[in-house]
KOLDO-336034 format. One record per residue (C-alpha): y, z, x; residue number from 1. Coordinates in steps of 0.05 Angstrom, whole numbers, plus 32768, in hexadecimal, padded with zeros to 4 digits. Layout:
BEGIN
<r><Y>Y</Y><Z>Z</Z><X>X</X><n>NUM</n></r>
...
This chain:
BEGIN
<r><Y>7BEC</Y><Z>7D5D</Z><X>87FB</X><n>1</n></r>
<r><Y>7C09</Y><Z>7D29</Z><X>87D3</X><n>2</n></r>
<r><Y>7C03</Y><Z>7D4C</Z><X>878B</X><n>3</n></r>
<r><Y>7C2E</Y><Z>7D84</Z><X>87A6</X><n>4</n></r>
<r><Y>7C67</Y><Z>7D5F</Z><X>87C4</X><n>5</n></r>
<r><Y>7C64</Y><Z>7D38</Z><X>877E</X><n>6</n></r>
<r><Y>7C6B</Y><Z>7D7E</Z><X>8761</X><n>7</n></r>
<r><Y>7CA4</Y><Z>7D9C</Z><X>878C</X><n>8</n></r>
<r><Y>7CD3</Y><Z>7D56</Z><X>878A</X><n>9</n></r>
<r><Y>7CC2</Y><Z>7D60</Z><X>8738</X><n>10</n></r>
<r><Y>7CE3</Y><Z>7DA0</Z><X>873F</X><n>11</n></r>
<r><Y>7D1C</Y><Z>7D81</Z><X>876D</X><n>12</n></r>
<r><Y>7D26</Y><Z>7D50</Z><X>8745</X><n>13</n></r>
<r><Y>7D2C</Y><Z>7D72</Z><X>8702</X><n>14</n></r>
<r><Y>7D5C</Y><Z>7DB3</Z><X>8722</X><n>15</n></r>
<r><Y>7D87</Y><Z>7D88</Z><X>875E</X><n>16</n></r>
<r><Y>7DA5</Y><Z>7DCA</Z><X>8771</X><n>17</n></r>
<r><Y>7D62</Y><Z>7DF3</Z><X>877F</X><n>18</n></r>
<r><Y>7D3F</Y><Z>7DF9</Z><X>87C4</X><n>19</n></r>
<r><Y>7D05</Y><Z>7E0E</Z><X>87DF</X><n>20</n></r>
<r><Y>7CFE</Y><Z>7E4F</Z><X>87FC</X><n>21</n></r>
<r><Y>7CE0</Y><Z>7E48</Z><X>8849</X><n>22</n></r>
<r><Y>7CBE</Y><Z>7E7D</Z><X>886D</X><n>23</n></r>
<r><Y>7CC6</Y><Z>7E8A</Z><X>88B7</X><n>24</n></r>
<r><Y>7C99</Y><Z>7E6B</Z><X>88EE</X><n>25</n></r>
<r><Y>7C70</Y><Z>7EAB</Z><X>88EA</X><n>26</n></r>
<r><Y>7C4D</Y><Z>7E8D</Z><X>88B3</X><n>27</n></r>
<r><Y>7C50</Y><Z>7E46</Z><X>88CE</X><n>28</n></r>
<r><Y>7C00</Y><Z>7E49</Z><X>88D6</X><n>29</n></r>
<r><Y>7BEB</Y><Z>7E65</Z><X>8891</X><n>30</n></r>
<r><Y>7BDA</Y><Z>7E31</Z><X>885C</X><n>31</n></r>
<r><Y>7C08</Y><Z>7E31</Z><X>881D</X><n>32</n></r>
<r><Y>7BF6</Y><Z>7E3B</Z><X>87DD</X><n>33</n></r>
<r><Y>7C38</Y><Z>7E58</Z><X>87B9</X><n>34</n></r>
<r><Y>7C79</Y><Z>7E35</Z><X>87C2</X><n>35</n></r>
<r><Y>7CAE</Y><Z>7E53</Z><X>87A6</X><n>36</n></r>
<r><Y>7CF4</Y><Z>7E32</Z><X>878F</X><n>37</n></r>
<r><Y>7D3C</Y><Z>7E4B</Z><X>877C</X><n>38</n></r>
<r><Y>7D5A</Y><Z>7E33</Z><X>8744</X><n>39</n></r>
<r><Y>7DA5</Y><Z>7E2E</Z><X>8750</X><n>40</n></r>
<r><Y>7DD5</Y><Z>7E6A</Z><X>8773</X><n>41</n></r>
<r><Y>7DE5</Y><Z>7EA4</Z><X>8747</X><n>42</n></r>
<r><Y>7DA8</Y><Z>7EA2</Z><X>871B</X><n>43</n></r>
<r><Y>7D74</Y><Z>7ED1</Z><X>870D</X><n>44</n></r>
<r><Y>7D3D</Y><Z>7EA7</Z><X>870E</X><n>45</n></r>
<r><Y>7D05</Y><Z>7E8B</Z><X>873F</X><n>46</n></r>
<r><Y>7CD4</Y><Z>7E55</Z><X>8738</X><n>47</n></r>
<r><Y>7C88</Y><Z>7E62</Z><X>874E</X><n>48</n></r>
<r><Y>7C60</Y><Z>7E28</Z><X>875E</X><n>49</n></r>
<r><Y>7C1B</Y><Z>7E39</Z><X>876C</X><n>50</n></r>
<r><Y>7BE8</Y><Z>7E03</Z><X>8785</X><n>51</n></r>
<r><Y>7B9A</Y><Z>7E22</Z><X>877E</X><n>52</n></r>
<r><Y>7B8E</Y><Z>7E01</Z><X>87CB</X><n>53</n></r>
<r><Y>7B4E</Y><Z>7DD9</Z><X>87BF</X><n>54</n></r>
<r><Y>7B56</Y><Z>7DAA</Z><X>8776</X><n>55</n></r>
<r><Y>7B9C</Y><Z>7D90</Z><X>8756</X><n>56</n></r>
<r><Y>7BA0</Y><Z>7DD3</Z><X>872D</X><n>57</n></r>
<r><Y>7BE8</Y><Z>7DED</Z><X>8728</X><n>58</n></r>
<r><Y>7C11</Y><Z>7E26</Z><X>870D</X><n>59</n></r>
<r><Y>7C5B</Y><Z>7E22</Z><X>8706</X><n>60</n></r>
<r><Y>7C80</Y><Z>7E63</Z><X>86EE</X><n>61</n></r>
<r><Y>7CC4</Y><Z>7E78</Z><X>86E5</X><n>62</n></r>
<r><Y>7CC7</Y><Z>7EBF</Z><X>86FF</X><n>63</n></r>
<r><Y>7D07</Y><Z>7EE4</Z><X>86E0</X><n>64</n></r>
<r><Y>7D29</Y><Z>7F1B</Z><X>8709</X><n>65</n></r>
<r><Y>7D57</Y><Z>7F59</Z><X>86F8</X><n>66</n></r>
<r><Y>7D95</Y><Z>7F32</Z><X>8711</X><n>67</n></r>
<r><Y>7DA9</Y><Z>7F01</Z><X>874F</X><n>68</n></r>
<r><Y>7DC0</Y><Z>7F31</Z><X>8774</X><n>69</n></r>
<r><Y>7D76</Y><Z>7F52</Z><X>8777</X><n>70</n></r>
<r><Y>7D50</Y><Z>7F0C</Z><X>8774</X><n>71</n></r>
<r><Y>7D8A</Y><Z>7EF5</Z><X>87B9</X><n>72</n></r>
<r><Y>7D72</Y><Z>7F33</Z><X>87DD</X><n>73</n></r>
<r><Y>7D1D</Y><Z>7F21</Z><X>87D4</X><n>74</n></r>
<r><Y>7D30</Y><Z>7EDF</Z><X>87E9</X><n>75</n></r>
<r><Y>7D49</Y><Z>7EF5</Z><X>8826</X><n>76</n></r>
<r><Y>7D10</Y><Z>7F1F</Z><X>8836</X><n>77</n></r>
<r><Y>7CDF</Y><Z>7EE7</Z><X>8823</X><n>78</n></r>
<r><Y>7CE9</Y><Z>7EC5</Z><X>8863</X><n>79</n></r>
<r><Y>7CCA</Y><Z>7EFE</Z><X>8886</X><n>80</n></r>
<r><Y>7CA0</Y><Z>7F22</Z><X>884E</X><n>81</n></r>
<r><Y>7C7E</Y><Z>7EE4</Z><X>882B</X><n>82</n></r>
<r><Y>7C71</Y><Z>7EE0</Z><X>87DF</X><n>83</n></r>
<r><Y>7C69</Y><Z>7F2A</Z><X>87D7</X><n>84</n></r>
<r><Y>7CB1</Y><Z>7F2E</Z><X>87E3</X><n>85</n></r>
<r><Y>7CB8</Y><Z>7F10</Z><X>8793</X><n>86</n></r>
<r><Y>7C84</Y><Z>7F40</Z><X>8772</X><n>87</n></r>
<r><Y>7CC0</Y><Z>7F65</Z><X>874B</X><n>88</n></r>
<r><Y>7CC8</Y><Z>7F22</Z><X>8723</X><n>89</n></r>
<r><Y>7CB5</Y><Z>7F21</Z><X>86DE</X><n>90</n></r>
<r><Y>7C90</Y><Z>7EE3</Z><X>86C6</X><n>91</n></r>
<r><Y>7CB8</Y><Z>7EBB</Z><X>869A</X><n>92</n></r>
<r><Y>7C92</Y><Z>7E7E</Z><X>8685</X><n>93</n></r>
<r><Y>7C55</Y><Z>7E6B</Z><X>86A0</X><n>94</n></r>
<r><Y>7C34</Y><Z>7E1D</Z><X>869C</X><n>95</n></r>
<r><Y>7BF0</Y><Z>7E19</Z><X>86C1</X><n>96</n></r>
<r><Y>7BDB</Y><Z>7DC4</Z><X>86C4</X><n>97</n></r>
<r><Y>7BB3</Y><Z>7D97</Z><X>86E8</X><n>98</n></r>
<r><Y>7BD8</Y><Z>7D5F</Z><X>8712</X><n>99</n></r>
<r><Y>7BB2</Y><Z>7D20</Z><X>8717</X><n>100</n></r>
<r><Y>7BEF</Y><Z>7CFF</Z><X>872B</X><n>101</n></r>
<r><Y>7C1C</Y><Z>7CC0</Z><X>871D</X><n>102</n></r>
<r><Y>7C40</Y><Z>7CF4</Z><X>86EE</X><n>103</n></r>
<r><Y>7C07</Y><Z>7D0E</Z><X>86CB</X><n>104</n></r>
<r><Y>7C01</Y><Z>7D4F</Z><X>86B0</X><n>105</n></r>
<r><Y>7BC9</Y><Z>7D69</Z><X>868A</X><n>106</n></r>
<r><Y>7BDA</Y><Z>7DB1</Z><X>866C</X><n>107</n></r>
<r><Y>7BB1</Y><Z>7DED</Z><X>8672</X><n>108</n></r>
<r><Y>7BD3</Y><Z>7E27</Z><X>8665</X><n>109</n></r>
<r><Y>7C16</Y><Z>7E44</Z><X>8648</X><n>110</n></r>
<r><Y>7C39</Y><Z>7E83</Z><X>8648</X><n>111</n></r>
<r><Y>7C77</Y><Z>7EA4</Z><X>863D</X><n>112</n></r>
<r><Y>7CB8</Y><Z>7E7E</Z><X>862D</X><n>113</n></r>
<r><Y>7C9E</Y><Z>7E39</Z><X>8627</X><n>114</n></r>
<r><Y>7CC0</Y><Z>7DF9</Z><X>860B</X><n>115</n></r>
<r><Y>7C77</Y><Z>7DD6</Z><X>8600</X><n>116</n></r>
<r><Y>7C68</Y><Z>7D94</Z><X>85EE</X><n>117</n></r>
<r><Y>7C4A</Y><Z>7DA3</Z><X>85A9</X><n>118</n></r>
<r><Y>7C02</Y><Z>7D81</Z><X>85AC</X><n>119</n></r>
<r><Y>7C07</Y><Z>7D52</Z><X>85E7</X><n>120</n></r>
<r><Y>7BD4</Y><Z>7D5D</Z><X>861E</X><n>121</n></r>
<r><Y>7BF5</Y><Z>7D3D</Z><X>8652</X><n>122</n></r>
<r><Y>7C3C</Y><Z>7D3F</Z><X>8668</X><n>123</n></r>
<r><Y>7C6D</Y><Z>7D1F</Z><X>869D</X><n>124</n></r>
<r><Y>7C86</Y><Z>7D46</Z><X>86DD</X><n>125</n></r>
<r><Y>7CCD</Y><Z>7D4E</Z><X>86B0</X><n>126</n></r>
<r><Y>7CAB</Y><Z>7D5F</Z><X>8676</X><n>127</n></r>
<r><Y>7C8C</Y><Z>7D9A</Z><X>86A5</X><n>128</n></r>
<r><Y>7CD6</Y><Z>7DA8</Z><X>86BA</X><n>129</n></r>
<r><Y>7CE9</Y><Z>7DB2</Z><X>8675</X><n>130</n></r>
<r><Y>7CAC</Y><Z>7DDE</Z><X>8663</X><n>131</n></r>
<r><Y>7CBC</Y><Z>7E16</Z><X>8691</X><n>132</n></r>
<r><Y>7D0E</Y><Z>7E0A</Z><X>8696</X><n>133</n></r>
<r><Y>7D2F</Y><Z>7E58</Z><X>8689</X><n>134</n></r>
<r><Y>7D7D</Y><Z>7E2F</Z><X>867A</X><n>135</n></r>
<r><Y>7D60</Y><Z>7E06</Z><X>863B</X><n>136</n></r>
Protein backbone atom coordinates (compact mmCIF):
# COMPACT_ATOMS: atom_id res chain seq x y z
CA UNK A 1 0.00 0.00 0.00
CA UNK A 2 1.15 3.28 -0.91
CA UNK A 3 -0.10 5.34 2.26
CA UNK A 4 2.08 3.07 4.37
CA UNK A 5 5.33 3.23 2.63
CA UNK A 6 4.57 7.14 2.62
CA UNK A 7 4.27 6.59 6.38
CA UNK A 8 7.42 4.46 7.15
CA UNK A 9 9.97 6.72 4.69
CA UNK A 10 8.15 9.74 6.94
CA UNK A 11 9.58 8.06 9.84
CA UNK A 12 12.99 7.35 7.91
CA UNK A 13 13.23 10.39 6.88
CA UNK A 14 12.63 12.39 10.03
CA UNK A 15 15.03 9.73 12.46
CA UNK A 16 17.99 8.62 9.60
CA UNK A 17 19.37 6.34 12.18
CA UNK A 18 16.15 4.17 12.94
CA UNK A 19 15.20 0.85 11.19
CA UNK A 20 12.58 -1.26 10.87
CA UNK A 21 12.31 -4.24 12.83
CA UNK A 22 11.74 -7.50 10.39
CA UNK A 23 10.27 -10.65 11.41
CA UNK A 24 11.43 -14.03 10.24
CA UNK A 25 10.05 -15.89 7.13
CA UNK A 26 7.73 -17.70 9.60
CA UNK A 27 5.51 -14.87 9.34
CA UNK A 28 6.28 -14.17 5.69
CA UNK A 29 2.49 -15.17 4.87
CA UNK A 30 0.56 -13.15 7.52
CA UNK A 31 -0.65 -9.69 6.50
CA UNK A 32 0.85 -6.71 8.46
CA UNK A 33 -0.77 -4.40 10.27
CA UNK A 34 1.88 -3.17 13.00
CA UNK A 35 5.30 -2.11 11.94
CA UNK A 36 7.43 -1.33 14.38
CA UNK A 37 10.72 1.03 14.23
CA UNK A 38 13.90 1.73 16.39
CA UNK A 39 14.78 4.95 17.05
CA UNK A 40 18.59 5.12 17.24
CA UNK A 41 21.05 2.47 19.38
CA UNK A 42 21.10 2.92 23.12
CA UNK A 43 17.65 4.34 23.51
CA UNK A 44 14.79 3.33 25.34
CA UNK A 45 12.27 3.96 23.04
CA UNK A 46 10.25 2.19 20.11
CA UNK A 47 8.02 3.52 17.53
CA UNK A 48 4.53 1.68 16.82
CA UNK A 49 2.99 2.21 13.58
CA UNK A 50 -0.25 0.67 13.35
CA UNK A 51 -2.24 0.60 9.94
CA UNK A 52 -6.19 -0.47 10.70
CA UNK A 53 -5.79 -2.92 7.30
CA UNK A 54 -8.88 -1.87 5.28
CA UNK A 55 -9.10 2.48 5.15
CA UNK A 56 -5.97 5.02 5.50
CA UNK A 57 -6.53 5.06 9.37
CA UNK A 58 -3.19 5.08 11.30
CA UNK A 59 -1.72 5.10 14.75
CA UNK A 60 1.79 6.03 15.45
CA UNK A 61 3.03 5.64 19.15
CA UNK A 62 6.14 6.00 20.94
CA UNK A 63 6.30 3.07 23.31
CA UNK A 64 8.90 3.89 26.28
CA UNK A 65 10.78 1.02 27.89
CA UNK A 66 12.56 0.48 31.40
CA UNK A 67 16.01 0.92 29.70
CA UNK A 68 17.86 -0.26 26.28
CA UNK A 69 19.21 -2.94 27.64
CA UNK A 70 15.55 -4.48 28.28
CA UNK A 71 13.94 -2.80 25.04
CA UNK A 72 17.63 -4.65 22.88
CA UNK A 73 16.64 -7.98 24.37
CA UNK A 74 12.48 -7.77 23.08
CA UNK A 75 13.89 -6.79 19.89
CA UNK A 76 15.75 -9.74 19.56
CA UNK A 77 12.96 -11.94 20.47
CA UNK A 78 10.59 -10.07 18.06
CA UNK A 79 11.96 -11.77 15.13
CA UNK A 80 10.61 -15.00 16.42
CA UNK A 81 7.80 -13.88 18.92
CA UNK A 82 6.02 -11.05 16.85
CA UNK A 83 4.51 -7.87 18.42
CA UNK A 84 3.72 -9.52 21.67
CA UNK A 85 7.36 -9.54 22.21
CA UNK A 86 6.89 -5.36 22.98
CA UNK A 87 3.82 -5.63 25.36
CA UNK A 88 6.14 -4.49 28.44
CA UNK A 89 6.34 -1.01 26.67
CA UNK A 90 4.65 1.77 28.11
CA UNK A 91 2.85 4.15 25.74
CA UNK A 92 4.45 7.30 25.48
CA UNK A 93 2.62 9.50 23.08
CA UNK A 94 0.01 8.40 21.01
CA UNK A 95 -1.28 10.33 17.48
CA UNK A 96 -4.17 8.37 15.75
CA UNK A 97 -4.79 10.28 11.90
CA UNK A 98 -6.14 9.66 8.69
CA UNK A 99 -3.63 9.59 5.64
CA UNK A 100 -5.15 10.76 2.47
CA UNK A 101 -1.82 11.24 1.16
CA UNK A 102 0.47 13.78 -0.76
CA UNK A 103 1.48 14.68 2.95
CA UNK A 104 -1.80 15.04 4.39
CA UNK A 105 -2.68 14.46 7.79
CA UNK A 106 -5.93 14.95 9.26
CA UNK A 107 -5.74 14.47 13.21
CA UNK A 108 -7.91 12.35 15.27
CA UNK A 109 -6.63 11.64 18.35
CA UNK A 110 -3.87 12.61 20.90
CA UNK A 111 -2.40 11.25 23.96
CA UNK A 112 0.33 11.32 26.20
CA UNK A 113 3.46 13.46 25.59
CA UNK A 114 2.42 15.32 22.56
CA UNK A 115 4.03 18.40 20.83
CA UNK A 116 0.49 19.26 18.94
CA UNK A 117 -0.19 21.57 16.43
CA UNK A 118 -2.49 23.89 18.50
CA UNK A 119 -5.79 24.10 16.30
CA UNK A 120 -4.67 22.87 12.91
CA UNK A 121 -6.56 19.88 11.53
CA UNK A 122 -4.27 18.81 9.18
CA UNK A 123 -0.56 18.34 9.38
CA UNK A 124 2.54 17.29 7.21
CA UNK A 125 4.33 13.81 7.51
CA UNK A 126 7.24 16.06 9.63
CA UNK A 127 4.83 17.77 11.49
CA UNK A 128 3.62 14.05 12.52
CA UNK A 129 7.42 13.36 13.29
CA UNK A 130 7.48 16.14 15.59
CA UNK A 131 4.16 15.26 17.33
CA UNK A 132 5.22 12.01 18.75
CA UNK A 133 9.30 12.73 18.90
CA UNK A 134 10.44 11.52 22.81
CA UNK A 135 14.22 13.79 22.19
CA UNK A 136 12.28 17.28 21.70
Amino acid sequence: MELLNDLRQFIKSYFPESSELQLSSAFAGHRRFNFYFKIIDDCPYLLYLNWDGDYDRFTLKCLEFSSNEVLKKLISAYTDIGSKAFNVGQPRSRVSFSYPGNDRLIKLNFDGIVHDYGHYQEMSGEQLMHCIDPFR
